[in-house]
KEVOTOR-920278 format. One record per residue (C-alpha): x, y, z; residue in three letters. Coordinates in pm, whole numbers, plus 50000, padded with zeros to 5 digits. Layout:
N
XYZala;...
// end
This chain:
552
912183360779419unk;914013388279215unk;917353376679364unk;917463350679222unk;915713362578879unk;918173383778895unk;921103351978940unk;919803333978647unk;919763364178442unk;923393370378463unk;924253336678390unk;921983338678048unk;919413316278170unk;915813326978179unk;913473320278503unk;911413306078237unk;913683281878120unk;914213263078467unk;910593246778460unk;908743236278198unk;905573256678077unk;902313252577869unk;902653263477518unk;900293290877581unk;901463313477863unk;899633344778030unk;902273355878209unk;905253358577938unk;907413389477818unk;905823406877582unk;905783441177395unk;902593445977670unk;905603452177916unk;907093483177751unk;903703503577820unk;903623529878050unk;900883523078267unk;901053480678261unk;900413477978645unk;898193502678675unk;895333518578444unk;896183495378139unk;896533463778338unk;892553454278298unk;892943463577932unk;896003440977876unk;894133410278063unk;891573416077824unk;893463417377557unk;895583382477611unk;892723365377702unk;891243375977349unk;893933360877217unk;894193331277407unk;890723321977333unk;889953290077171unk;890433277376906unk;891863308076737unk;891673337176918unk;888753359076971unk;887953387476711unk;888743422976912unk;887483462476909unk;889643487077011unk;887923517877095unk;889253550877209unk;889993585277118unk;892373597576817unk;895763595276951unk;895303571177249unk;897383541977147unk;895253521476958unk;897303507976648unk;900643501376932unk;897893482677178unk;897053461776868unk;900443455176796unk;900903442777140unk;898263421977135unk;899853406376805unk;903723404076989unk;901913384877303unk;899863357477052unk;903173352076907unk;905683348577229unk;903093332977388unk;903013307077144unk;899573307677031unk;900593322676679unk;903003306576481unk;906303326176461unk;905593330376069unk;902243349976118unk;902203381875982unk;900443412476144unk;898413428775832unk;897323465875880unk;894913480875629unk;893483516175716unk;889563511575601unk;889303552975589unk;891583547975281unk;888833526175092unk;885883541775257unk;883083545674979unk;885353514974717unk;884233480374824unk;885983466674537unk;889143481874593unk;888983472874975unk;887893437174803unk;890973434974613unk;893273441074859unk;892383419475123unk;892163393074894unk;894123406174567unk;893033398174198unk;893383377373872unk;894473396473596unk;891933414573369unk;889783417273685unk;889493454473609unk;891133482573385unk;894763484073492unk;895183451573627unk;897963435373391unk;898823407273643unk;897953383573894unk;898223402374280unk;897763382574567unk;896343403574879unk;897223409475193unk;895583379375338unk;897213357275106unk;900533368375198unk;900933353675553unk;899383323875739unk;897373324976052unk;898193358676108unk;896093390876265unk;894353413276019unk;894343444476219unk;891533466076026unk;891963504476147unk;889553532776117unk;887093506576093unk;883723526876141unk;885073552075896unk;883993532975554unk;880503545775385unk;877173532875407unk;877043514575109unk;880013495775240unk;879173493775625unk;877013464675574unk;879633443975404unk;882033453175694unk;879423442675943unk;879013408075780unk;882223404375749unk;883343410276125unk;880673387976190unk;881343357575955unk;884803362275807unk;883233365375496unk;883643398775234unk;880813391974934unk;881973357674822unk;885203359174977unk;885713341675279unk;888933349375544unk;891573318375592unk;891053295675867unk;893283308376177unk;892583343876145unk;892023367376361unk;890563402276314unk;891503432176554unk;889883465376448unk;890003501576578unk;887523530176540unk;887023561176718unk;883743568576917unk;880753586576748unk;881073619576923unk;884933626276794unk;884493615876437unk;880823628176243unk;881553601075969unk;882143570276168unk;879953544476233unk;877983528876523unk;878043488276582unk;874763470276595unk;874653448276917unk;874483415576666unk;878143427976586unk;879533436776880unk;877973401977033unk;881313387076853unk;884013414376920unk;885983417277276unk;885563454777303unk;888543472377450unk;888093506977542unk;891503528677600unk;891153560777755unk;893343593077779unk;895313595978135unk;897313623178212unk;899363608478453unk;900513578978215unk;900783606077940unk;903203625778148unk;905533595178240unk;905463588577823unk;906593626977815unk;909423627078005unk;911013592377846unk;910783609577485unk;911643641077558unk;908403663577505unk;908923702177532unk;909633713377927unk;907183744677819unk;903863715877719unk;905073695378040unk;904703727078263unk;901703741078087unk;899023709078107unk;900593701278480unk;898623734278518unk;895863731778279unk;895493692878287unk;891733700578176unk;893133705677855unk;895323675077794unk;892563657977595unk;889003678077537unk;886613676977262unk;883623705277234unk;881073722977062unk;880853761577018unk;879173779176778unk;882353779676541unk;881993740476548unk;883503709876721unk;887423720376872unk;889573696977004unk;892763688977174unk;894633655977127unk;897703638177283unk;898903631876943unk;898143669176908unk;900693676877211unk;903443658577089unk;903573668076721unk;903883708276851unk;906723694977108unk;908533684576794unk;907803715776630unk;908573735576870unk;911953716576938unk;912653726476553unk;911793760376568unk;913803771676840unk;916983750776712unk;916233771376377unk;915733802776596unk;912353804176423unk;909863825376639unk;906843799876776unk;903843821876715unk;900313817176791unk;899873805076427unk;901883778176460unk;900393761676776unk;897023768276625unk;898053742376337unk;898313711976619unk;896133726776895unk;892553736076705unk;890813745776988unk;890863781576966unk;891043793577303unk;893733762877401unk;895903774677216unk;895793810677265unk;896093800177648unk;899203780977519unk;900693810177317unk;900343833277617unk;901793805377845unk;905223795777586unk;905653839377553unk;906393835677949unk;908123803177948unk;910503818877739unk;910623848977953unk;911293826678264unk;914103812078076unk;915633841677931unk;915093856278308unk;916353828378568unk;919823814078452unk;919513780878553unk;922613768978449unk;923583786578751unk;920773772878970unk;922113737878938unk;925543749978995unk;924343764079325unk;925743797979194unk;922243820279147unk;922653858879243unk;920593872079503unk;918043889879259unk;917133855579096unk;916303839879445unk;914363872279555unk;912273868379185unk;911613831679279unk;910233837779639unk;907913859579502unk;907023848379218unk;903093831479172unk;902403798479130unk;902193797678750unk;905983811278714unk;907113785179008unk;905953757478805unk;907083767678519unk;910703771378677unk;910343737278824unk;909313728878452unk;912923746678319unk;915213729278575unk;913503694778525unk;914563699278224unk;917963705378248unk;918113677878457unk;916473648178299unk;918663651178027unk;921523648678213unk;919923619178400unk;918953604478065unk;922593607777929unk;924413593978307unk;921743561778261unk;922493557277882unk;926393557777896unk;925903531178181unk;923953511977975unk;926543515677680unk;929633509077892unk;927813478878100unk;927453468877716unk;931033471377613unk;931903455777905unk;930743425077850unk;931173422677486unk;935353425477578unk;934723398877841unk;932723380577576unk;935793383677361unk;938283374877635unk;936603342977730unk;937083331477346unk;940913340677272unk;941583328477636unk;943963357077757unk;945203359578061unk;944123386378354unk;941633386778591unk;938273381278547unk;936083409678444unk;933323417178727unk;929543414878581unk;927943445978494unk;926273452878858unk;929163459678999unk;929413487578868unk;926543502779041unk;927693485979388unk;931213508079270unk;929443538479274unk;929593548578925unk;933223528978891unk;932483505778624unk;936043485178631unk;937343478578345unk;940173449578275unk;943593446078476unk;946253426078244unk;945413408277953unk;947523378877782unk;949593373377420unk;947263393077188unk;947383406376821unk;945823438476685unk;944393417276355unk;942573397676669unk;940823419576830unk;939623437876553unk;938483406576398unk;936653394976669unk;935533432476786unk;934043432676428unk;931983401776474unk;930703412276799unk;929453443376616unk;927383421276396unk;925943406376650unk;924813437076785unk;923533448476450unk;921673413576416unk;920253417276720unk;919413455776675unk;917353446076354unk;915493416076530unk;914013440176814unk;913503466076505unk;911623440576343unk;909543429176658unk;908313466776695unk;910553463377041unk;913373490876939unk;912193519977129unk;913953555177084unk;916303551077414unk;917553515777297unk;918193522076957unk;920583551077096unk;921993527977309unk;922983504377007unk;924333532976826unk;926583544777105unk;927783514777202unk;928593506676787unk;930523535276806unk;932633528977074unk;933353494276976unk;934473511776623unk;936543533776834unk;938053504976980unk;938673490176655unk;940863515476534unk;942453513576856unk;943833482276819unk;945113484176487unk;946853514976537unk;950423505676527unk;951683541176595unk;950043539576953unk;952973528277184unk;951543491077423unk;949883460177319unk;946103460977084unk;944883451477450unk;946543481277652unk;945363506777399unk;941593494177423unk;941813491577803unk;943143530377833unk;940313541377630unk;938173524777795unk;939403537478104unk;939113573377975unk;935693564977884unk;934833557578237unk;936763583878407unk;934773608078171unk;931303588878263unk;932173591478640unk;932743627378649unk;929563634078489unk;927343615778719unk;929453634279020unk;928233666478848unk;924843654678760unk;924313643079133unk;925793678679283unk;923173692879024unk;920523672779165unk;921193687479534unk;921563724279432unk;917983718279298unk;916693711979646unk;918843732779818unk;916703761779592unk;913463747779628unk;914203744779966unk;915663778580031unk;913013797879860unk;909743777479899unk;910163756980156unk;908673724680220unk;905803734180032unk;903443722579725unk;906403729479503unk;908883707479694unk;906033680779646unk;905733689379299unk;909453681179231unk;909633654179429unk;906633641379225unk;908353647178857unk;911273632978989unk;909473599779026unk;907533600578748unk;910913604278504unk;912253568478505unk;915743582178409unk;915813599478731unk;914623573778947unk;916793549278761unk;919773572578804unk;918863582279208unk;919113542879254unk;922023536879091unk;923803567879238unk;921813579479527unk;920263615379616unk;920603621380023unk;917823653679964unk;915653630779747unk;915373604780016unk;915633627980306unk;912303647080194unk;910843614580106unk;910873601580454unk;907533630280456unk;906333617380148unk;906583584480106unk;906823587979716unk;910093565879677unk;908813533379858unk;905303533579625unk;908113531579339unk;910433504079493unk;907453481879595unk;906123485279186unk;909893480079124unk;909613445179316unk;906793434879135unk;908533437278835unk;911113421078922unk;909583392179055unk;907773390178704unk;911283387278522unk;910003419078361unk;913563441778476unk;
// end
């Protein structure tokens, strides 16, 4: 059960570790778990997927199929982190990528580096070069763009998906191929597989979703204006169409890369003109929607203050504007204090994550030199606390040239283990912030203890900044969570219990910073207006499953 997942966890023991297992597992951790969308749309997919690469002797050769911008290259790389941690890879197999748009009407170049060259092969080449296969043993040759090469070279691709074999060049034994191509109708230039070729590929087919999309959104911070815009116009989240000006298009990939430019043009105070979205959004008359639709976001913004929504301090006037305002502008309002809040949920939920951290690097560090005190509580306390994570009581006999020693070798280890997950494609954008933050404090600490014109012991000076820390942490989730209530209190107060109170209540869940921080630190409104809903128990029963996977 997850209790007791949860048990063995604390105590640095896996559930996996307590029985033994075949070498090659379908049900282990993998980077398949950090998907949005692994218990739900994706879930056939992934089955798919590991079962391609579970199949004997050597795995099965796989297409991935799907629209520019869909995930294909990170499902690939999945695939490869799940042959390996499952065991059915060697550790020391490499994941080769080679984009086959790049070599599209060169056979001989695409020759050469697959499977390099001797020297005086060809003008230019001075030396011997091995290729990529060559490099790496039993690895997965992930081929991309693969129905973008020519047709003088498609035939040589086909026989070569088919039999390993490029002209008189044959692939290693224990090889896999994955490809990815994009379908016929969203790239003129690509090609379609013969049924003889797609007899001996596992097709995968991933397909835009919205609703995963939008959970993907709010965890990397895409612009509150795009959010509020395609929760309107989800039509236009992914299209592709002819008009008599040609094929127009709009992509996820599309969507994000204006977020960021956005983001950059407003920090530069640049204005975000119609020319600009039309560089990321080429349908025409999507992104003249979108202009119109970011001119009145940023008139909302300018127009409700809602700094002083969440501080439950609006004027009169603003609530009037709300009540009558359409549906468009209510969204779009919803869209502005979402906002606001899920980055102050994102920050409350990251400095837990940092201090849980430090915590237990000190207790790590305590339990080594053997100084006296009580024993430090495990991390979960904290939560049970109420946002109190408690820090350490007394400590014994301790020296500043200690601590920093052994706070310095900690940090290495954090480092070391940073770069691992960087290296296994596992160091998303949230972690990696998490290991820089809790670096730095660790640093702070550092100088702390070596700072000889502090009055106390190394020990007392680290334990009052840590206490600081936490005082400083606990009056920003008290703020966050009054924040949180003012929110409904508005929606409340001016809409009633209407689509738009389901419409917040729905963003709320789909943000896993704010469902991570209402469980940690509670929300009486959220829960009291999900009692109509049932939104929140749909999450904890997913949240079960999960945890009864070992997957928290």
């Amino acid at each position: 059960g997850s209790d007791s997942s949860r048990t063995l966890r604390k105590e640095g023991i896996k559930p996996s570790e307590q029985r033994s297992a075949p070498r090659f597992r379908l049900h282990v951790l993998s980077a398949f778990d950090t998907l949005i969308g692994t218990k739900h749309s994706l879930a056939p997919l992934i089955k798919q997927a590991k079962a391609a690469m579970l199949y004997p002797p050597a795995g099965l050769h796989t297409l991935i199929t799907g629209t520019t911008g869909t995930g294909k290259s990170q499902f690939a790389r999945c695939m490869y982190d799940f042959a390996l941690k499952s065991g059915v890879r060697p550790r020391h197999a490499a994941f080769v990528t080679l984009n086959c748009a790049n070599y599209a009407d060169n056979p001989q170049l695409l020759l050469s580096q697959l499977f390099g060259y001797v020297r005086g092969a060809y003008t230019g080449a001075e030396r011997d070069q091995p290729g990529l296969v060559e490099r790496a043993h039993e690895g997965i040759l992930f081929l991309d763009e693969i129905n973008c090469v020519s047709e003088t070279l498609a035939p040589a691709m086909l026989l070569f998906l088919q039999y390993k074999t490029f002209g008189n060049r044959r692939l290693p034994e224990g090889w896999v191929i994955v490809t990815a191509g994009n379908p016929p109708q969203y790239n003129k230039s690509v090609k379609e597989f013969d049924v003889a070729t797609l007899d001996r590929l596992k097709c995968i087919t991933v397909e835009e979703d919205f609703g995963i999309w939008k959970t993907y959104a709010y965890r990397n911070g895409i612009h509150a204006a795009v959010i509020a815009f395609l929760e309107i116009n989800s039509e236009w989240f992914y299209s592709i169409r002819t008009t008599v000006d040609g094929t127009q298009y709009v992509t996820a990939r599309g969507w994000e890369d204006l977020s960021r430019a956005i983001s950059v043009y407003e920090k530069k105070n640049f204005r975000v003109d119609r020319k600009l979205v039309g560089q990321y959004i080429t349908d025409t008359e999507v992104a003249g929607k979108f202009g119109i639709y970011y001119d009145l976001f940023r008139k909302y913004q300018a127009a409700y203050q809602v700094e002083d929504i969440l501080r439950g301090t609006e004027e009169t006037a603003l609530a009037e504007r709300a009540v009558s305002a359409g549906f468009d502008e209510r969204v779009s309002l919803l869209g502005l204090i979402l906002e606001k809040l899920n980055l102050r949920f994102a920050q409350a939920v990251s400095r837990e994550a940092v201090l849980e951290r430090v915590v237990r690097v000190l207790r790590q560090i305590k339990k080594q030199t053997g100084t006296g005190g009580k024993a430090v509580p495990a991390a979960g306390t904290a939560k049970k606390a109420g946002t109190k994570i408690v820090g350490f009581e007394t400590a014994g006999a301790d020296t500043g040239a200690m601590w920093y020693q052994m706070l310095e070798k900690q940090c290495e280890e954090i480092r070391t283990e940073r770069s691992r997950k960087e290296a296994a494609n596992s160091l998303g954008a949230k972690l990696k912030t998490e290991y820089r933050d809790t670096l730095a404090l660790l640093e702070k600490y550092m100088k702390e203890c070596t700072d000889e014109k502090k009055p106390g012991k190394p020990f007392q000076r680290i334990k009052k900044a840590f206490d600081t820390n936490v005082k400083a942490h606990q009056k920003q989730v008290q703020e966050t969570k009054q924040f949180l209530e003012n929110s409904f209190a508005f929606v409340e107060h001016n809409w009633g219990r209407s689509q738009e109170m389901v419409l917040f209540m729905t963003e709320l869940t789909a943000n896993e910073d704010s469902m991570r921080f209402i469980e940690m630190w509670g929300c009486d409104s959220y829960f009291r207006y999900n009692q109509e809903l049932l939104i929140y128990d749909v999450h904890r029963e997913l949240q079960r499953e999960i945890a009864d996977l070992g997957l928290e």
